[in-house]
mmCIF file of the N, C-alpha and C atoms, coordinates in Angstrom:
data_MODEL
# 
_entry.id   MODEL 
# 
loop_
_atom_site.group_PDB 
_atom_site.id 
_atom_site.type_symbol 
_atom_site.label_atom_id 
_atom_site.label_alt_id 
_atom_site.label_comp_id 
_atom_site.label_asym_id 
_atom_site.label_entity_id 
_atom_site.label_seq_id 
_atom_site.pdbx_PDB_ins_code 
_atom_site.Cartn_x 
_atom_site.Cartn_y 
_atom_site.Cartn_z 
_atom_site.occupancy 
_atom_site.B_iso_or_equiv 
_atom_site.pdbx_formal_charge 
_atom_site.auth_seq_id 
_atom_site.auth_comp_id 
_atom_site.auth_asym_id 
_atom_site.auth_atom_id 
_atom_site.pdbx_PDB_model_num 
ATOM 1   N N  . UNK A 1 1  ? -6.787  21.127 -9.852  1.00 0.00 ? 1  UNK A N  1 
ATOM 2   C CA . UNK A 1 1  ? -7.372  22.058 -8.892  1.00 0.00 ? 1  UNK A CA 1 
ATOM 3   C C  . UNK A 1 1  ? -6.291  23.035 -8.440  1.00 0.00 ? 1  UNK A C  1 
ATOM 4   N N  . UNK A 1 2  ? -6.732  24.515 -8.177  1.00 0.00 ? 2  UNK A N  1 
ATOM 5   C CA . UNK A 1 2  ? -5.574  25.567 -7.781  1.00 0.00 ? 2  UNK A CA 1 
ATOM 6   C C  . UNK A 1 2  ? -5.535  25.275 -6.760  1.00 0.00 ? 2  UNK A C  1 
ATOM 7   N N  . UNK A 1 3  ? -7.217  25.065 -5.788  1.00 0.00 ? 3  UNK A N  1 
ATOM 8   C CA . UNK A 1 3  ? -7.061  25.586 -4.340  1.00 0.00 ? 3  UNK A CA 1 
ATOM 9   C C  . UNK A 1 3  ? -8.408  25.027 -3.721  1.00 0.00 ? 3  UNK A C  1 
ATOM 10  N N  . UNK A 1 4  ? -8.089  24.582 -2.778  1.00 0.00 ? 4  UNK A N  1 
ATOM 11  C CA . UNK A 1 4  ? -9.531  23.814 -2.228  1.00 0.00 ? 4  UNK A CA 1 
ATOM 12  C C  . UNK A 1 4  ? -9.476  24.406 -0.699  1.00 0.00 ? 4  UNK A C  1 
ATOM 13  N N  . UNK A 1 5  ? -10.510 24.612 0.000   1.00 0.00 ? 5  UNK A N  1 
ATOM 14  C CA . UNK A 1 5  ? -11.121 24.687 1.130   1.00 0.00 ? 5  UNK A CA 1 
ATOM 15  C C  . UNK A 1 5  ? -11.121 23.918 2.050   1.00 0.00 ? 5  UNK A C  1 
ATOM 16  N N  . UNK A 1 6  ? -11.328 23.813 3.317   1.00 0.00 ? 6  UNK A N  1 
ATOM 17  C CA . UNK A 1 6  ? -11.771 22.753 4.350   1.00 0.00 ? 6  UNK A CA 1 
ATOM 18  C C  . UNK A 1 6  ? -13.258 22.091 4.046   1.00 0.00 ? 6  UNK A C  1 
ATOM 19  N N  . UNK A 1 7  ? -13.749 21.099 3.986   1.00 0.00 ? 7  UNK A N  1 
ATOM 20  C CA . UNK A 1 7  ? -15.200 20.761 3.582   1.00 0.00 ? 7  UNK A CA 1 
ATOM 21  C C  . UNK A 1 7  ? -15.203 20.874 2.124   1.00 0.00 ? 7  UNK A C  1 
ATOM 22  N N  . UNK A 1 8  ? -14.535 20.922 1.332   1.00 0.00 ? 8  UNK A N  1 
ATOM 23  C CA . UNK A 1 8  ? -14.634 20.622 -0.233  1.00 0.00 ? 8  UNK A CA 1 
ATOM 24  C C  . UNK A 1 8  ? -14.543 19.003 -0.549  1.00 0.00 ? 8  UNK A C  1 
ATOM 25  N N  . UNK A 1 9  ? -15.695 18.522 -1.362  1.00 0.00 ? 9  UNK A N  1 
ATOM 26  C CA . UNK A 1 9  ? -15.914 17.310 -1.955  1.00 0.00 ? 9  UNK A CA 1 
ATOM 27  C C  . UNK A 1 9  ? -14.293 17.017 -2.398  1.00 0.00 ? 9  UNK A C  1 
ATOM 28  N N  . UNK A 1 10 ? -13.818 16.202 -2.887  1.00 0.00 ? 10 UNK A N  1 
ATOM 29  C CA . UNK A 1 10 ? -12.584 15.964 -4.076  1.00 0.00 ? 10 UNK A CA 1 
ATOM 30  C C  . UNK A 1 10 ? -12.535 13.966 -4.390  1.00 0.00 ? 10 UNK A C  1 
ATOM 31  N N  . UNK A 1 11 ? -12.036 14.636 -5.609  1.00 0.00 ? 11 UNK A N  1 
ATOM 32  C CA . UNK A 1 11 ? -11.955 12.929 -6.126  1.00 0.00 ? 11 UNK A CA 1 
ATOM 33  C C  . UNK A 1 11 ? -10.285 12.900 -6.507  1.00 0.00 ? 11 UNK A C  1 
ATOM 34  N N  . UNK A 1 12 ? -10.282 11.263 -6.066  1.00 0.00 ? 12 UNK A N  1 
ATOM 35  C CA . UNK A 1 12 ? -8.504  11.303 -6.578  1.00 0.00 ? 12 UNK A CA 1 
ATOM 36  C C  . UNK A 1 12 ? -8.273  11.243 -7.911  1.00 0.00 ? 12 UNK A C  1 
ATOM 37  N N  . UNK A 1 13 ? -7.799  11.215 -8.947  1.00 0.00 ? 13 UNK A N  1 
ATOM 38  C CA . UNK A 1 13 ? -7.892  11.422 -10.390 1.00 0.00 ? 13 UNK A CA 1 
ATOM 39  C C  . UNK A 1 13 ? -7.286  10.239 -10.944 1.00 0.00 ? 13 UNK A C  1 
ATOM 40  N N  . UNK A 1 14 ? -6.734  9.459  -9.870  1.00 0.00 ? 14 UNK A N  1 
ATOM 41  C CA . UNK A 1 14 ? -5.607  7.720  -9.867  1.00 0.00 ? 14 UNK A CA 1 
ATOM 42  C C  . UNK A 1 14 ? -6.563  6.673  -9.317  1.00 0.00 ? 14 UNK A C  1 
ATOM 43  N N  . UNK A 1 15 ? -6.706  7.374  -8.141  1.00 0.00 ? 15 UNK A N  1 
ATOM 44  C CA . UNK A 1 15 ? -7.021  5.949  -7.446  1.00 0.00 ? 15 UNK A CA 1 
ATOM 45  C C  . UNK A 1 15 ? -9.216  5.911  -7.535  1.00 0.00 ? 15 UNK A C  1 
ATOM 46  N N  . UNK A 1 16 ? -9.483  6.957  -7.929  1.00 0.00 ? 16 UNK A N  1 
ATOM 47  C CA . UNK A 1 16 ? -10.417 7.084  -7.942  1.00 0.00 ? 16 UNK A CA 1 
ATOM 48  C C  . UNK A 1 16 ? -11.716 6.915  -6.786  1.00 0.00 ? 16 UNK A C  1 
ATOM 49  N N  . UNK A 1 17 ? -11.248 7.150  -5.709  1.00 0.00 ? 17 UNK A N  1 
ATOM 50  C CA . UNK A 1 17 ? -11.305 7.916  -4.356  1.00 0.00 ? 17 UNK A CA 1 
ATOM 51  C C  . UNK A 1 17 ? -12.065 9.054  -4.478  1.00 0.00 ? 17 UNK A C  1 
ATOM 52  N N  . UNK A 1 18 ? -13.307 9.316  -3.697  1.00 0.00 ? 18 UNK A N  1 
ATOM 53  C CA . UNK A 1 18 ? -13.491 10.120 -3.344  1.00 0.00 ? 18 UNK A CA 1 
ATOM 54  C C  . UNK A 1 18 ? -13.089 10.288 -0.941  1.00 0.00 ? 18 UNK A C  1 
ATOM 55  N N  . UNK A 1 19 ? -13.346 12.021 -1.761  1.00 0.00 ? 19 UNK A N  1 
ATOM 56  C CA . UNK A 1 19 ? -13.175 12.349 0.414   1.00 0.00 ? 19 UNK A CA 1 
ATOM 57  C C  . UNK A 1 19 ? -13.663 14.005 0.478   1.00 0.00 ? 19 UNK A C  1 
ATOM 58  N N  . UNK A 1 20 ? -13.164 14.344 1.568   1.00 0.00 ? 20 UNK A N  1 
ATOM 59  C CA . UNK A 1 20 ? -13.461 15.798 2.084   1.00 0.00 ? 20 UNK A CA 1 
ATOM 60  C C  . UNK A 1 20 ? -12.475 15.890 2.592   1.00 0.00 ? 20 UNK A C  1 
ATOM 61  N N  . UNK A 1 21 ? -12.170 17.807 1.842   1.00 0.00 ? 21 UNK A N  1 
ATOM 62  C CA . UNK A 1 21 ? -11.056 18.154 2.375   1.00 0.00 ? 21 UNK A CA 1 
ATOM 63  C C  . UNK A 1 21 ? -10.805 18.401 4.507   1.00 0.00 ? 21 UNK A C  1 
ATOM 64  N N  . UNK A 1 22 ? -10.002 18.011 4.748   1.00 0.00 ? 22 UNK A N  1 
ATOM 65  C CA . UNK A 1 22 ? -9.831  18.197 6.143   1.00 0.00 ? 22 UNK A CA 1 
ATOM 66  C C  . UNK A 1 22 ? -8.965  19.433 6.390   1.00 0.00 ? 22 UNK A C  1 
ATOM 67  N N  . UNK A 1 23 ? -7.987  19.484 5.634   1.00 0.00 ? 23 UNK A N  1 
ATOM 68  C CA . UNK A 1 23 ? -7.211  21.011 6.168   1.00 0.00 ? 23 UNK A CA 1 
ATOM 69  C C  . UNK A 1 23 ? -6.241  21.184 4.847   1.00 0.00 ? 23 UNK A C  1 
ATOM 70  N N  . UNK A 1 24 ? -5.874  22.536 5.087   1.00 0.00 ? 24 UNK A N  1 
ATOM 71  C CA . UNK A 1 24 ? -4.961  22.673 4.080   1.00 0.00 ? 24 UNK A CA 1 
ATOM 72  C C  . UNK A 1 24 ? -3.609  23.449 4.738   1.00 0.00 ? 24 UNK A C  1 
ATOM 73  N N  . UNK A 1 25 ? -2.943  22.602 4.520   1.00 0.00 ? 25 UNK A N  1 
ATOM 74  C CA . UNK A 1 25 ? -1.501  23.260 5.662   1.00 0.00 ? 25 UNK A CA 1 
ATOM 75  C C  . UNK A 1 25 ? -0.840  24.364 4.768   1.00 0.00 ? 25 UNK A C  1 
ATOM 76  N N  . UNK A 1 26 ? -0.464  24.882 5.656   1.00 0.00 ? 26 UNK A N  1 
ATOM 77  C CA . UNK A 1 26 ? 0.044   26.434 5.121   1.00 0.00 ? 26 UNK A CA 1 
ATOM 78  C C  . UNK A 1 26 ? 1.337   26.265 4.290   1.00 0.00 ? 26 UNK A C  1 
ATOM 79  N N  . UNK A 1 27 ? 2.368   25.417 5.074   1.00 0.00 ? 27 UNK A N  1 
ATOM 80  C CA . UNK A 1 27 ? 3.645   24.996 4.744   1.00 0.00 ? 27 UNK A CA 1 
ATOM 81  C C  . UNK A 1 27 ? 3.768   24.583 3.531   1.00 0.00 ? 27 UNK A C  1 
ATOM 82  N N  . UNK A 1 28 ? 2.356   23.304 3.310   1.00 0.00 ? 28 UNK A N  1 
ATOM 83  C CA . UNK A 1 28 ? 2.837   22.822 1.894   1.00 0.00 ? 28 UNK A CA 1 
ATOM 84  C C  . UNK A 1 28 ? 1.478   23.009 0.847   1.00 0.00 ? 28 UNK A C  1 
ATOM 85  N N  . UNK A 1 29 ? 1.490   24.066 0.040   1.00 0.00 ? 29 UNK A N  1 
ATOM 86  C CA . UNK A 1 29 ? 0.423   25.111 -0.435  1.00 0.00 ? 29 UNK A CA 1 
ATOM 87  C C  . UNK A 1 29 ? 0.411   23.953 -1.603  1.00 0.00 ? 29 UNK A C  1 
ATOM 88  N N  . UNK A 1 30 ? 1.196   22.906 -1.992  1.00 0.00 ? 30 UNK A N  1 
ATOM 89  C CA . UNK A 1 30 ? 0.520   22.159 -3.039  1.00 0.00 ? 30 UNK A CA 1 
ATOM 90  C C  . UNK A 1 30 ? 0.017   20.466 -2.321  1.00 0.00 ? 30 UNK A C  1 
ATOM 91  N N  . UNK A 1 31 ? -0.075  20.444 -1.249  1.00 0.00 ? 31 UNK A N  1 
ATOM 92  C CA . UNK A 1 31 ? -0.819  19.695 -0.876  1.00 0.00 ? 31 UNK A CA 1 
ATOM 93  C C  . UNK A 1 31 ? -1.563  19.650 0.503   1.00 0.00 ? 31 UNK A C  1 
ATOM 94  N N  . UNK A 1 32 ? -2.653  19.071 0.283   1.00 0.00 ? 32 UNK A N  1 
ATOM 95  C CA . UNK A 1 32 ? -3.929  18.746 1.241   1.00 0.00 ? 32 UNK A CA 1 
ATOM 96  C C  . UNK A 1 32 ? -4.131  17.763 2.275   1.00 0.00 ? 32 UNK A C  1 
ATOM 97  N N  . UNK A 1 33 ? -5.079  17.984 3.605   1.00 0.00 ? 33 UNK A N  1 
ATOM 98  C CA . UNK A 1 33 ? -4.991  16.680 3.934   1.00 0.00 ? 33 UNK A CA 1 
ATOM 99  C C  . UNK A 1 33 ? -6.650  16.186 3.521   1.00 0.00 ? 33 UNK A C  1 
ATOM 100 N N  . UNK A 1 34 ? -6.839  15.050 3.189   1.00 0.00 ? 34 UNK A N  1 
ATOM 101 C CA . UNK A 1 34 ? -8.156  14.208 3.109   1.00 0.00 ? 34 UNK A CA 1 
ATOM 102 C C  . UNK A 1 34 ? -8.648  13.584 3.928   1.00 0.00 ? 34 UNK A C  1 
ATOM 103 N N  . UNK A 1 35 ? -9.863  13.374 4.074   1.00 0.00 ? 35 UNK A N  1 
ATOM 104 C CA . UNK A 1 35 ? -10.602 12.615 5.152   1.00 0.00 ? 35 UNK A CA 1 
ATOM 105 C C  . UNK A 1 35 ? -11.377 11.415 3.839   1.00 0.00 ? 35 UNK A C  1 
ATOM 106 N N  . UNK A 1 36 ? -10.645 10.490 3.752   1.00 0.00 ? 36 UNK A N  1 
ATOM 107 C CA . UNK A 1 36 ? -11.242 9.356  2.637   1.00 0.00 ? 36 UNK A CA 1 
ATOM 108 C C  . UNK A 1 36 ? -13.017 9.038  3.326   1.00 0.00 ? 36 UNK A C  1 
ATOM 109 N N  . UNK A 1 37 ? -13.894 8.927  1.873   1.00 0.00 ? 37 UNK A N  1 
ATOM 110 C CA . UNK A 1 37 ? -15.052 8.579  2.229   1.00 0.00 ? 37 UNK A CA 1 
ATOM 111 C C  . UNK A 1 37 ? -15.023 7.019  2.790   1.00 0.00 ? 37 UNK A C  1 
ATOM 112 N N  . UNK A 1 38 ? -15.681 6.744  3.872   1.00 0.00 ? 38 UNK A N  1 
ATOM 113 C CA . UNK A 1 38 ? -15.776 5.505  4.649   1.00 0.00 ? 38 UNK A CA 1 
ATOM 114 C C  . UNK A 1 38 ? -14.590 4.861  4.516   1.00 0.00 ? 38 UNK A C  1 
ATOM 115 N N  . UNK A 1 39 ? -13.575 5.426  4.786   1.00 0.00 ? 39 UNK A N  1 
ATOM 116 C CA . UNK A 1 39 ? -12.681 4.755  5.814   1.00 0.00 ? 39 UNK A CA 1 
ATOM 117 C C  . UNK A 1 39 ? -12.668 5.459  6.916   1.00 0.00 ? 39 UNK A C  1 
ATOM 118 N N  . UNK A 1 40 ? -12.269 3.109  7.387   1.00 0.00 ? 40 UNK A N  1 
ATOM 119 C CA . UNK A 1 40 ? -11.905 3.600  9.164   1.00 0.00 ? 40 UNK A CA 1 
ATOM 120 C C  . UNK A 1 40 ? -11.119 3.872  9.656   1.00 0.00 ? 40 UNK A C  1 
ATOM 121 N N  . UNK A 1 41 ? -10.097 4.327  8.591   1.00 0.00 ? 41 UNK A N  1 
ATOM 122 C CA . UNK A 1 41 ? -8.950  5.311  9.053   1.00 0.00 ? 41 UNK A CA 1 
ATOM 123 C C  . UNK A 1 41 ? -8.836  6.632  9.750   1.00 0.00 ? 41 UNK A C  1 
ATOM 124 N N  . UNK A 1 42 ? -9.084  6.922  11.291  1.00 0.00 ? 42 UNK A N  1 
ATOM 125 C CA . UNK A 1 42 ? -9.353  8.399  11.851  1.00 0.00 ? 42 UNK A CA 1 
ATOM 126 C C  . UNK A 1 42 ? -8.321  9.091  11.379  1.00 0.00 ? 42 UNK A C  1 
ATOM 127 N N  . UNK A 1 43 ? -7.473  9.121  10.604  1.00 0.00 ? 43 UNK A N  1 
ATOM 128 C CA . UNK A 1 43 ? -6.183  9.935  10.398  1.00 0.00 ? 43 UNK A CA 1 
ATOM 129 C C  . UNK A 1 43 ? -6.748  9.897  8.699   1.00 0.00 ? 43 UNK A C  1 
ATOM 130 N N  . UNK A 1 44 ? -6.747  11.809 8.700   1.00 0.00 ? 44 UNK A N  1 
ATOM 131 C CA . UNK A 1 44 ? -6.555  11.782 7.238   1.00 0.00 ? 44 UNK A CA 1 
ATOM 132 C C  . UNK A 1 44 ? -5.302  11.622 6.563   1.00 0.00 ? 44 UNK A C  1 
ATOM 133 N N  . UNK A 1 45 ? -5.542  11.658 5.570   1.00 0.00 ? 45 UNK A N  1 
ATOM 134 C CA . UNK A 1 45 ? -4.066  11.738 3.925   1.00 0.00 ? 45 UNK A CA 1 
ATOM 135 C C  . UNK A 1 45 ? -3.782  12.489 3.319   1.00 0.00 ? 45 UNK A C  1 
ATOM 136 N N  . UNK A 1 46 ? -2.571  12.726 3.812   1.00 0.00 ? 46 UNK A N  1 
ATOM 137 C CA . UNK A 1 46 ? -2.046  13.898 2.898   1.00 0.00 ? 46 UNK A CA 1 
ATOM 138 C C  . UNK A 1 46 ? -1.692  13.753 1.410   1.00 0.00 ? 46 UNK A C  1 
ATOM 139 N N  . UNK A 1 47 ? -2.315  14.492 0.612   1.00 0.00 ? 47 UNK A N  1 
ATOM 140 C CA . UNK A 1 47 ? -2.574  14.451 -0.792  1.00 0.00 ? 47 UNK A CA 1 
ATOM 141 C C  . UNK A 1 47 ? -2.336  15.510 -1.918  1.00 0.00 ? 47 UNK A C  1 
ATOM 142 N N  . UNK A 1 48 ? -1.149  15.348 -2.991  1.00 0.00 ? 48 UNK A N  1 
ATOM 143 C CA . UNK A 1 48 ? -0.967  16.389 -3.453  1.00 0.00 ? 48 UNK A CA 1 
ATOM 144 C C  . UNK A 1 48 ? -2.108  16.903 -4.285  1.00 0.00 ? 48 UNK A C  1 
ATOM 145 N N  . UNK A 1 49 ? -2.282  18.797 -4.541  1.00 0.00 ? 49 UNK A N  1 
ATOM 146 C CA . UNK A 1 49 ? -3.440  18.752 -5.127  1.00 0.00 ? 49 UNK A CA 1 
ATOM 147 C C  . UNK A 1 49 ? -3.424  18.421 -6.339  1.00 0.00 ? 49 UNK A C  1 
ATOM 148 N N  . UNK A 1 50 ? -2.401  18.573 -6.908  1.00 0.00 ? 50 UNK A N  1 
ATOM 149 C CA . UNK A 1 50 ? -2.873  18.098 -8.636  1.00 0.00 ? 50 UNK A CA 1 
ATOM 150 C C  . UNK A 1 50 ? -3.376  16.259 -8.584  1.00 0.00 ? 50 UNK A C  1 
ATOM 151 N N  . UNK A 1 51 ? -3.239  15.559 -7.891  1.00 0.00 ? 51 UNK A N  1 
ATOM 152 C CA . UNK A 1 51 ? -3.803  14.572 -7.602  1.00 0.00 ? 51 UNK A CA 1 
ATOM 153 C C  . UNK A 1 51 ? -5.269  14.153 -7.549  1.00 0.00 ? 51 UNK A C  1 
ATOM 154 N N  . UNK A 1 52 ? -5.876  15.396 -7.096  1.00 0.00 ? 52 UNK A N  1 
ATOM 155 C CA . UNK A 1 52 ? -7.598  16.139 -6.823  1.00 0.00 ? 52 UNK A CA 1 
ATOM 156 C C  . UNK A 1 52 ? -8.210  16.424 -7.601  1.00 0.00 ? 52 UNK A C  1 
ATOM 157 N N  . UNK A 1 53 ? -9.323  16.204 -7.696  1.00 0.00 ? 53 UNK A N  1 
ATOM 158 C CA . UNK A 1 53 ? -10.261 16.978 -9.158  1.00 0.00 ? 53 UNK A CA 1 
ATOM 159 C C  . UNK A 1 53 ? -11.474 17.289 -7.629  1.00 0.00 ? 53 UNK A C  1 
ATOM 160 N N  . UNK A 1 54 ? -11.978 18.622 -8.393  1.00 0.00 ? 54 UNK A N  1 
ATOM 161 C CA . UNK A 1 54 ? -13.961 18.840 -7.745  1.00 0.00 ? 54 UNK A CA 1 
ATOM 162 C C  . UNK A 1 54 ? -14.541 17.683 -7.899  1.00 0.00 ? 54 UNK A C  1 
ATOM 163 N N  . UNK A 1 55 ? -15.047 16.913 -6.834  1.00 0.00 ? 55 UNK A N  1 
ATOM 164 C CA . UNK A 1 55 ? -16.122 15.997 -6.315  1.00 0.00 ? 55 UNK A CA 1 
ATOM 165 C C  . UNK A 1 55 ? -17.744 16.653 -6.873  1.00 0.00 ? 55 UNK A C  1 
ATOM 166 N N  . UNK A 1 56 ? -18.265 15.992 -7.527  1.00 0.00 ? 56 UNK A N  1 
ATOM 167 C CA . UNK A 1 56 ? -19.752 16.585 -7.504  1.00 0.00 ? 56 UNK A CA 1 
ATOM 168 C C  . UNK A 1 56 ? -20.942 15.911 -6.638  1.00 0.00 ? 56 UNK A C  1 
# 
């Protein structure tokens, strides 16, 4: 993935994880933070993007 959005689906391409993107920090333009699907983790994960594929 080049570039993902806030609210973009994504799957991890390792761990095979899906989530929604939560933010994308300016500082570090090759990585994201995630909001993992059903976890009860309130703190997302920061995730590099080549790590990411489009969620369908």
């Amino acid at each position: 993935m080049n570039s993902v959005i806030q609210g973009d689906p994504v799957r991890h391409r390792t761990g095979g994880w899906t989530g929604t993107v939560a933010e994308t920090p300016s500082k570090l333009a090759n990585h994201v933070w995630v909001n993992p699907d059903g976890s009860s983790d309130p703190y997302p994960q920061m995730v590099p993007l080549e790590d990411l594929e489009a969620a369908e």
